[in-house]
N, C-alpha and C positions, 0 to 999 in steps of 0.2 A: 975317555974315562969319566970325564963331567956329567957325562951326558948317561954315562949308564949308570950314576948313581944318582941323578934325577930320578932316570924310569923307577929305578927300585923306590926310590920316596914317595914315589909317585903313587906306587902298586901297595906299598906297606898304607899310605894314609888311606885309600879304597879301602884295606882292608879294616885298618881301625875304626873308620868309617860304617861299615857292616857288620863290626863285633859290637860296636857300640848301641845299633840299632840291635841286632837279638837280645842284647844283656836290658838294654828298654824293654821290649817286650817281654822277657822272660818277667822282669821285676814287676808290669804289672800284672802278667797272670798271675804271680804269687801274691799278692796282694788281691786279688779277687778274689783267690782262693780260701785265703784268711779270712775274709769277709763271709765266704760260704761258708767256711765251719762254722764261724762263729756264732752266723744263724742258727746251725743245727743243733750244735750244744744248747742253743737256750732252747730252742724247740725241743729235744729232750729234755733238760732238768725241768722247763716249766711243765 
């Protein structure tokens, strides 16, 4: 029983592991992305 709720901890922290890493990357595409609009609004209003 020990031992198969190891593996499961085991398997769950891998995975928080790799959500945490996409949820990284996601947050800095959208933050580059902010940054590109941003340019372009002032490239338009200016």
């Amino acid at each position: 029983m020990n031992a198969k709720l190891l593996q499961k901890i085991e398997e769950l922290t891998l995975y928080m592991i790799e959500q945490n890493k996409r949820t990284n990357k996601i947050e800095q595409e959208n933050q580059d992305l902010r940054k590109e609009i941003a340019t372009i609004k002032k490239t338009i209003l200016n």
